[in-house]
matplotlib code that plots the C-alpha trace (Angstrom):
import matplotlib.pyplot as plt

x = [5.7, 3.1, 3.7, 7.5, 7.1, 4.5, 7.3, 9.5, 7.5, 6.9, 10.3, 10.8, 7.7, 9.1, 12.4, 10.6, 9.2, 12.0, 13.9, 11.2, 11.1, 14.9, 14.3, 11.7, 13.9, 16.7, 14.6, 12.2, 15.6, 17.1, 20.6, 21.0, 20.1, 21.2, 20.2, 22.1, 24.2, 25.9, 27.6, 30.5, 30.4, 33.7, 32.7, 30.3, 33.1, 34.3, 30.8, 30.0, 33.1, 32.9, 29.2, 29.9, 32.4, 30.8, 27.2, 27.2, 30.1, 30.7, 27.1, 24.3, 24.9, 28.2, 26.7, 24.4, 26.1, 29.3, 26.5, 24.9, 28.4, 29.8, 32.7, 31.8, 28.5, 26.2, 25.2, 24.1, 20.4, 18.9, 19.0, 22.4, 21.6, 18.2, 20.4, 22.4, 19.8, 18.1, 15.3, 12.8, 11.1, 14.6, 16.1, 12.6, 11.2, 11.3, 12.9, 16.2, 17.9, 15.6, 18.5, 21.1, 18.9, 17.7, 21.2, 22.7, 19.9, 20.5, 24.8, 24.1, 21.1, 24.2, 26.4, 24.2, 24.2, 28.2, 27.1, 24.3, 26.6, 29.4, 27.3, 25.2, 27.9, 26.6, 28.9, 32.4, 32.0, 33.2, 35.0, 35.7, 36.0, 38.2, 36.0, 33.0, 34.9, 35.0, 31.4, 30.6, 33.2, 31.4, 27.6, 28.6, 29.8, 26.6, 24.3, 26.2, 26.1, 22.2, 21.5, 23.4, 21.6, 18.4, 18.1, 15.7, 16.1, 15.1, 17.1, 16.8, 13.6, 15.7, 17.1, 14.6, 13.0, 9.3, 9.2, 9.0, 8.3, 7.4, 9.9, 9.8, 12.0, 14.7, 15.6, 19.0, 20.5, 19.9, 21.0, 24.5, 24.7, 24.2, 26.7, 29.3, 28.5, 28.9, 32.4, 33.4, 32.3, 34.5, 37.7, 37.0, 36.1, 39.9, 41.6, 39.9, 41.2, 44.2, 45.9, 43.4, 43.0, 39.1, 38.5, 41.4, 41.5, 38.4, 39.4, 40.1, 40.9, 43.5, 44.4, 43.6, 45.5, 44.0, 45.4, 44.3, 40.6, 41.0, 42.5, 39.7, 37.2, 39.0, 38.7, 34.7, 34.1, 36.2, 34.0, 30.9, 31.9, 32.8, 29.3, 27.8, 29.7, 27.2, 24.4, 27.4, 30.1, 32.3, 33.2, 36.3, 38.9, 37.1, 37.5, 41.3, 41.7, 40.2, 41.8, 44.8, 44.8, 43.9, 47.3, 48.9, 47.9, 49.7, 46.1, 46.6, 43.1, 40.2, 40.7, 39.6, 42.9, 42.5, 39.9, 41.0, 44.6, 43.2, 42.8, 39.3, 36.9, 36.6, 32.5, 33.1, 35.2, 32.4, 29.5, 31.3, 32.3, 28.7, 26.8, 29.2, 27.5, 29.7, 32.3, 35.3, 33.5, 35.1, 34.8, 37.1, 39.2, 39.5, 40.8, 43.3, 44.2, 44.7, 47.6, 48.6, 47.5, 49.4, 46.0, 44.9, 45.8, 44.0, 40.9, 40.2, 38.7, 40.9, 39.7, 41.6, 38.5, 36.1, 32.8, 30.3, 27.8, 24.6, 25.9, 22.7, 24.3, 26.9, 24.4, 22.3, 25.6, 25.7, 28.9, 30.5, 31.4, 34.1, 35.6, 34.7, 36.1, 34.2, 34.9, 37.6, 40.6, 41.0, 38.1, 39.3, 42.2, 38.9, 41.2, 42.4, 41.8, 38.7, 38.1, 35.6, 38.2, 40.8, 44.3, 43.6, 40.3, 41.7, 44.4, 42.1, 39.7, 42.5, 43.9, 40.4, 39.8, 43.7, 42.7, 39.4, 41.2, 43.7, 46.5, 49.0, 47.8, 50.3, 52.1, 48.3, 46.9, 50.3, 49.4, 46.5, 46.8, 50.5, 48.6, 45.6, 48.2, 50.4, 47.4, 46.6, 49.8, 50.8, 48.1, 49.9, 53.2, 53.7, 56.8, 56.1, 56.8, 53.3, 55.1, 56.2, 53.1, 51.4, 54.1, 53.9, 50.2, 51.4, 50.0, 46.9, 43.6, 40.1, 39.0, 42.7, 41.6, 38.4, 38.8, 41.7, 39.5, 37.3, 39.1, 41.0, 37.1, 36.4, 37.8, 35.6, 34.7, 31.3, 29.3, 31.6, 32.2, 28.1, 28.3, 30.9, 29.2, 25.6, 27.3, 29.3, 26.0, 24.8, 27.4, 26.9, 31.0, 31.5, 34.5, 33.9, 31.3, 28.7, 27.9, 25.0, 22.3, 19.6, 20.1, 17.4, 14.7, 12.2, 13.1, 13.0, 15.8, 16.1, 19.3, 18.4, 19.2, 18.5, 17.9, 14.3, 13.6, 14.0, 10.5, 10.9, 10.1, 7.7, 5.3, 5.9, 6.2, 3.9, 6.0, 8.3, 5.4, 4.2, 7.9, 8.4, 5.0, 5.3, 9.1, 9.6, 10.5, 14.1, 13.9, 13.2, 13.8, 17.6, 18.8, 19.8, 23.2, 22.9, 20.0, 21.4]
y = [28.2, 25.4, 25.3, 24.3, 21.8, 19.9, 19.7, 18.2, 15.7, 14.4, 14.3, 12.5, 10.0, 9.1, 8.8, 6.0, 4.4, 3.9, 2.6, 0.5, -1.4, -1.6, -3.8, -5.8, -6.5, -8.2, -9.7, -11.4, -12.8, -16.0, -15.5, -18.9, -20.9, -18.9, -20.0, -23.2, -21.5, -18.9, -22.6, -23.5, -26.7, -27.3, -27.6, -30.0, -32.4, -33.6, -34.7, -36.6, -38.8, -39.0, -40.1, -42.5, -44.2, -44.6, -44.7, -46.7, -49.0, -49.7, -49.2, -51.3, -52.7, -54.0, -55.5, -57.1, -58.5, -59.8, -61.9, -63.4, -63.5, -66.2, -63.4, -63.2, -64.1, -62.0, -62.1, -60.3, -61.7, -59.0, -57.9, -59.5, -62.2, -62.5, -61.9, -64.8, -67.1, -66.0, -64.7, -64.5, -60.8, -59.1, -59.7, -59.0, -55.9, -52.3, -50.5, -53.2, -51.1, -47.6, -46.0, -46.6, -46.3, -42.3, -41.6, -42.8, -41.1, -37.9, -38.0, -38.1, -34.8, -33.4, -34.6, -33.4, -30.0, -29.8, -30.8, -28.3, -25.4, -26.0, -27.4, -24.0, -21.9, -20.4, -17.8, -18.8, -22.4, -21.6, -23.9, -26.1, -28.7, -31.1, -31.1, -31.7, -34.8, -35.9, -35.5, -37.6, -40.4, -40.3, -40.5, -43.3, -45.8, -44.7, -45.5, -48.6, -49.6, -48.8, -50.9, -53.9, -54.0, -53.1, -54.1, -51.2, -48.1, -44.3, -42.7, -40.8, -38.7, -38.9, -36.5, -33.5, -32.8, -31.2, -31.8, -34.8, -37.2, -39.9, -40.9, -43.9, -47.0, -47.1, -50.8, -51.8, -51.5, -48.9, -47.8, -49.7, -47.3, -44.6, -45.0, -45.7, -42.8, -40.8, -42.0, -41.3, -37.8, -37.5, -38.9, -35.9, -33.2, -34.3, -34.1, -30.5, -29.6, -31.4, -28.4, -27.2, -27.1, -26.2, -29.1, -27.2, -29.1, -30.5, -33.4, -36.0, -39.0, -38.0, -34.2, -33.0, -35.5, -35.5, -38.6, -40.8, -39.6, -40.3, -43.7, -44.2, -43.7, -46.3, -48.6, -48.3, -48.6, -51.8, -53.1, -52.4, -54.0, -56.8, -57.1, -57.6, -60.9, -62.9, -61.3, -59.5, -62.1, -59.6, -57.3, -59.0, -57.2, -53.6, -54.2, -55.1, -52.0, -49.8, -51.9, -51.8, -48.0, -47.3, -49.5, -46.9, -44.0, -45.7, -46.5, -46.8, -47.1, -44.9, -45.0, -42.6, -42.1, -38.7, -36.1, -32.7, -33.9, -36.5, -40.3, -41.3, -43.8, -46.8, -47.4, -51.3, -50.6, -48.0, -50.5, -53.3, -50.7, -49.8, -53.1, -56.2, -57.8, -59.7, -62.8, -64.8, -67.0, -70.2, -70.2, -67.2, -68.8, -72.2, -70.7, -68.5, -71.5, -74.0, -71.6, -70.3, -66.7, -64.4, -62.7, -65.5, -64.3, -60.9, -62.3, -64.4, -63.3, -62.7, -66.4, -67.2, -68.7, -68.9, -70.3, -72.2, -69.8, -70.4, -71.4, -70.4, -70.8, -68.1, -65.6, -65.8, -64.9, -61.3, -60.3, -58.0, -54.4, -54.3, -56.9, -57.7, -61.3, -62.3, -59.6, -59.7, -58.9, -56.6, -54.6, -53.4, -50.8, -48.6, -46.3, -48.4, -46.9, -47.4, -48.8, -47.1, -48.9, -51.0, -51.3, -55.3, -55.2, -53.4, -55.9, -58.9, -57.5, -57.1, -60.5, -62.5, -60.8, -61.8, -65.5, -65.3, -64.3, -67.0, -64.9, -64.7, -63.4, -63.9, -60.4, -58.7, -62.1, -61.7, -57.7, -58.1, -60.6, -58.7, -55.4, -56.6, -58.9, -56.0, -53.5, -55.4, -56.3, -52.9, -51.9, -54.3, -53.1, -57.3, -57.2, -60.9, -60.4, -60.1, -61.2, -64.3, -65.3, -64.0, -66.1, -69.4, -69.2, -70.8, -70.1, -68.0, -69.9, -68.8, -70.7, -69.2, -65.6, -65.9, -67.9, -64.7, -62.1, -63.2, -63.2, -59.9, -58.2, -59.5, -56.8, -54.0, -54.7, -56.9, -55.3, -56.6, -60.2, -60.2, -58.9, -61.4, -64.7, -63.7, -63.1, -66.5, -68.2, -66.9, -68.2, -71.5, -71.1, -71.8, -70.9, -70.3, -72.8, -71.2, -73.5, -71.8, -74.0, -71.3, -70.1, -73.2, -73.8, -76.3, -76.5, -72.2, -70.5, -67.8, -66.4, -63.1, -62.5, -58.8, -56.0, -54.8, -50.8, -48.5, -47.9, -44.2, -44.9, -47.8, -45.6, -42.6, -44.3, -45.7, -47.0, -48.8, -50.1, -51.6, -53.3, -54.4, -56.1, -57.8, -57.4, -61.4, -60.9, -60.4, -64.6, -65.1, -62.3, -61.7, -58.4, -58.2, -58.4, -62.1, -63.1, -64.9]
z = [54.1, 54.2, 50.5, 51.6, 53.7, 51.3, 49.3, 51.8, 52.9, 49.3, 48.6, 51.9, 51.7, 47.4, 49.0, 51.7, 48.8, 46.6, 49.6, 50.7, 47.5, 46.6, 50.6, 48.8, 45.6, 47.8, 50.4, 47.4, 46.2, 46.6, 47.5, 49.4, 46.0, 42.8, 39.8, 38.3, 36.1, 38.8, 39.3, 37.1, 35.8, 37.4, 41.1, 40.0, 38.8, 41.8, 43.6, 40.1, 40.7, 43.9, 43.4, 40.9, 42.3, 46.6, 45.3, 42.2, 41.7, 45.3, 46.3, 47.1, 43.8, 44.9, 48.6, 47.4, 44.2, 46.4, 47.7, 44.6, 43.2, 45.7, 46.3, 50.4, 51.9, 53.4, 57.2, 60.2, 60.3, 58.2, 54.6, 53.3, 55.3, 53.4, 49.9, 50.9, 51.9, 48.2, 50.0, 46.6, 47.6, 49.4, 45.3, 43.7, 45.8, 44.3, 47.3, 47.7, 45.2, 45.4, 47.0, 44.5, 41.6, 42.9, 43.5, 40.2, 38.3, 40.6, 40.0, 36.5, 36.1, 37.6, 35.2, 32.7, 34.1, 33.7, 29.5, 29.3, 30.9, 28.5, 25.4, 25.7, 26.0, 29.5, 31.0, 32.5, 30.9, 27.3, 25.2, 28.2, 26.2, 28.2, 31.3, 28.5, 28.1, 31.5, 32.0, 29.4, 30.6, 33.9, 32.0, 30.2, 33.2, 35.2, 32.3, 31.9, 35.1, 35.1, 32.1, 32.7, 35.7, 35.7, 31.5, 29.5, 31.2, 31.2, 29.3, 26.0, 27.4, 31.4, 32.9, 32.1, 35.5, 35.2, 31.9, 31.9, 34.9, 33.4, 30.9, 28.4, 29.0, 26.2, 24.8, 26.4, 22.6, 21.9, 25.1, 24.6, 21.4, 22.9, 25.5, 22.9, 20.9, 24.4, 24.6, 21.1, 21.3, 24.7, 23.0, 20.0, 23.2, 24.5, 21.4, 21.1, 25.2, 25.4, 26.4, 28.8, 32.8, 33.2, 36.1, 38.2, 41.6, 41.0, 39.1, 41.8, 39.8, 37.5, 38.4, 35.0, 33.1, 29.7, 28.8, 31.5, 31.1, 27.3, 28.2, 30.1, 27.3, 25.6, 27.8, 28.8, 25.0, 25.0, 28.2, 26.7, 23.2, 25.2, 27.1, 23.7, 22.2, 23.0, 21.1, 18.7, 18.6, 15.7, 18.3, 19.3, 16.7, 18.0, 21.8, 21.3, 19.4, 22.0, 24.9, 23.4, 22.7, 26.8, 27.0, 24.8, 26.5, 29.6, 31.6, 35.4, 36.7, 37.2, 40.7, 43.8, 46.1, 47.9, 48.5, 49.3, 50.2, 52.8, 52.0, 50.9, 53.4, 50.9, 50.9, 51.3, 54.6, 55.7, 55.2, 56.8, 60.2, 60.2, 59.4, 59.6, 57.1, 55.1, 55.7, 53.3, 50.5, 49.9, 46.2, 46.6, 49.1, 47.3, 44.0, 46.0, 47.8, 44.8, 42.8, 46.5, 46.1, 48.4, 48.3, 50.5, 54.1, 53.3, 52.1, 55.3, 58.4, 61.6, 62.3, 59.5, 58.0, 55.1, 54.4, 52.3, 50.3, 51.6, 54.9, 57.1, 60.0, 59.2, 57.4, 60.7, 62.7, 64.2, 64.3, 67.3, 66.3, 68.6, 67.1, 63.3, 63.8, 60.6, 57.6, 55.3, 56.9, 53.5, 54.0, 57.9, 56.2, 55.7, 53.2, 50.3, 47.2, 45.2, 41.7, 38.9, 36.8, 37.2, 35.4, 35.6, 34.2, 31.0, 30.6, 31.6, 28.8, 26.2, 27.1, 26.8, 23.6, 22.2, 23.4, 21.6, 18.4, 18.8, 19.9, 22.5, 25.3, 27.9, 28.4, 28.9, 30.8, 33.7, 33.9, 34.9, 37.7, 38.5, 39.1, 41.0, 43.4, 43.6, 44.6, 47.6, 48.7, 49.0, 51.0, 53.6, 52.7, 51.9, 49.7, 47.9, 44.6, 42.8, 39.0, 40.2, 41.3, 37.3, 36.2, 38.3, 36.2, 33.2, 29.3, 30.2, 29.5, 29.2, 32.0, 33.6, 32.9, 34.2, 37.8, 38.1, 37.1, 39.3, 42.4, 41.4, 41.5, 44.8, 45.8, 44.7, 41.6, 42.2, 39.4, 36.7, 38.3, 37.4, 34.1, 33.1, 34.7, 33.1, 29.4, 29.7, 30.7, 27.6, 25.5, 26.9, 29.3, 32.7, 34.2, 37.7, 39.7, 42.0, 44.8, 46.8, 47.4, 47.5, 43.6, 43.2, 45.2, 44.4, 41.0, 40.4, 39.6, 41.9, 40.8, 39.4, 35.7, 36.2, 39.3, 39.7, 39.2, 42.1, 44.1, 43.1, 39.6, 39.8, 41.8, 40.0, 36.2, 34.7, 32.2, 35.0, 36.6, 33.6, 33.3, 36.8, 37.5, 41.0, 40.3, 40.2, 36.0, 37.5, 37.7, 34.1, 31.6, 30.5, 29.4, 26.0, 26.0, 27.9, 25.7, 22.8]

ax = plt.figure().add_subplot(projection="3d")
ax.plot(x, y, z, "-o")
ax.set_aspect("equal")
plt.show()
């Protein structure tokens, strides 16, 4: 009997033990963060657009650069207001732009996780080709905007978390290659998924549409071409053939209109509900004034007025919240659609590289200024006819294109109006006068030709550190693209 019950109890006390450790097995695992690749690449699609287009292109970057742009001025007695008065350490200091910089590098290790998944063939992202594509659309323009900005970056030995935290800065060249090489091996990933739906829902800039995306490609590889003539002034024929093949594909903007079936905040009407930081430029206003822009009345403030950049009275001014009697009257909608990249900038591309090539550039040229007049008209249901007013242009002009393309990217396309005044001030152009008194100041220049580094990496890089120095090289050293 005692024999018996010895028996029991073991098999009762095993049976304890087995159950006790199957308990240990799922409490010691993680089931609130599975591993990376439980993840398919395609819920990760619409946070890396979203991402690219609220933090990066209509970011800090963009507040800050509407500012040294002479598209609005900045205000409100703080840091704008400091940007606007060309306040030497609010441009030059590591953490002005920390928060973009971290969160464009972040967007694109994600990006880079959708490549990895479907490059590596990992589980339920096979042959997903098509969504490969978009990933590497969406890696290009972050780069881009990254090194157009900030000059050398991180970015051949980026991205690779613990195993390396300290990578090397790349030279802006090679980094423009590399980009470029990105986008042709998205245009081949399309051709190979053309037929495929791998984003699903979670595309929410084109839905899916193949064609769009590969228009897209098109035209990034035609914008950075473009960046180059100074320092590659051959690249003309090769950014009207890839501008002009986005135009064959029917391109109609990389643009963010709805998330999830509801209309999207637009950052630039979020940052002006929460900060009121920025009022109408009169450089703006006096172009729009000169060929009567029916832009006009929604790029003045519900004063119906516009300033002087520089104007310290004005940048000292704190506006009321309740009232926002000094933004942009076309900032207040707070759900216009935003612009990663525009329908006009394609055709304002295509038309300055047909009137470098002494061609006729008048069809691309009217486009271009029709579809940006027509965008904002429409968000104020304003039936003026927006060709008329391309028309009543004339024979497109450099000096034409640019003074348009200008006030078209007042809008929300700030980083660009940058690009394009620091690569005609390399080719010794000027098409559109900046008046602000503070980009000299006792004989220095303190318009920045460059961003400084985010904080992030100058503390933890040794390599940025070694680049950014007390930060004032943004003053004095030119990317490469504008160093001719």
């Amino acid at each position: 009997m005692r024999k018996h019950i010895l028996i029991i109890l073991s098999i009762v006390f095993l049976g304890l033990t087995a159950c006790t450790e199957d308990v240990l097995d799922k409490i010691n695992k993680d089931n609130q963060h599975p591993s990376p690749d439980a993840v398919p690449a395609r819920l990760q699609l619409s946070e890396a657009i979203m991402s690219t287009g609220f933090s990066t292109v209509s970011g800090d970057y963009a507040f800050y650069l509407s500012s040294l742009n002479e598209q609005s001025l900045g205000m409100g007695n703080n840091q704008l207001m400091r940007a606007e008065l060309r306040n030497s350490n609010e441009w030059a200091a590591s953490t002005t732009f920390n928060n973009v910089w971290n969160s464009t590098y972040g967007n694109l290790k994600n990006i880079r996780e959708i490549i990895r998944k479907i490059e590596n063939d990992v589980p339920g992202n096979i042959d997903q080709y098509d969504l490969l594509g978009m990933a590497q659309v969406l890696e290009a323009l972050n780069f881009g905007i990254l090194t157009d900005l900030h000059g050398d970056i991180p970015y051949s030995e980026a991205l690779q978390g613990q195993a390396n935290l300290q990578p090397k800065l790349d030279a802006q060249k090679d980094v423009y290659a590399g980009i470029l090489s990105t986008l042709d091996a998205a245009i081949a990933n399309f051709e190979k998924g053309k037929t495929l739906k791998s984003a699903g829902n979670q595309d929410i800039a084109f839905a899916g549409d193949i064609n769009q995306w590969k228009a897209t490609a098109y035209a990034l590889k035609a914008r950075y071409q473009l960046h180059k003539l100074a320092v590659e002034p051959n690249v003309l024929e090769q950014v009207e053939e890839n501008a002009q093949k986005a135009v064959d594909l029917g391109f109609k903007g990389f643009t963010i209109k709805e998330f999830n079936g509801k209309t999207a905040d637009n950052p630039w009407s979020a940052f002006v509900f929460s900060r009121y930081y920025t009022a109408p430029s009169k450089t703006v206003a006096n172009l729009m004034e000169a060929t009567r822009d029916p832009r006009l009345a929604y790029y003045v403030n519900s004063k119906e007025e516009s300033y002087e950049p520089g104007n310290e009275n004005i940048a000292k001014t704190v506006d009321d919240g309740r009232v926002l009697a000094f933004q942009p009257t076309w900032y207040l909608l707070g759900s216009q659609p935003l612009h990663l990249f525009s329908k006009s900038e394609l055709y304002f591309i295509l038309a300055e590289a047909q009137l470098r090539l002494s061609k006729d550039a008048t069809a691309a040229f009217q486009t271009a200024v029709e579809t940006s007049v027509s965008e904002i008209l429409a968000l104020f249901e304003d039936d003026t006819d927006a060709k008329d007013f391309a028309v009543s242009l004339g024979a497109p002009t450099l000096k034409k294109l640019f003074e348009q393309k200008y006030v078209a990217q007042s809008h929300d396309e700030q980083v660009e109006t940058y690009n394009d005044l620091r690569r005609l001030k390399a080719m010794g152009e000027t098409y559109v006068v900046l008046t602000n008194p503070w980009n000299t100041q006792t004989g220095i220049n303190r318009y920045p030709e460059r961003l400084p580094y985010g904080n992030s990496a100058v503390i933890g890089n040794p390599n940025v550190k070694a680049a950014y120095g007390d930060g004032f090289y943004i003053y004095t050293q030119k990317t490469w693209v504008n160093d001719k």
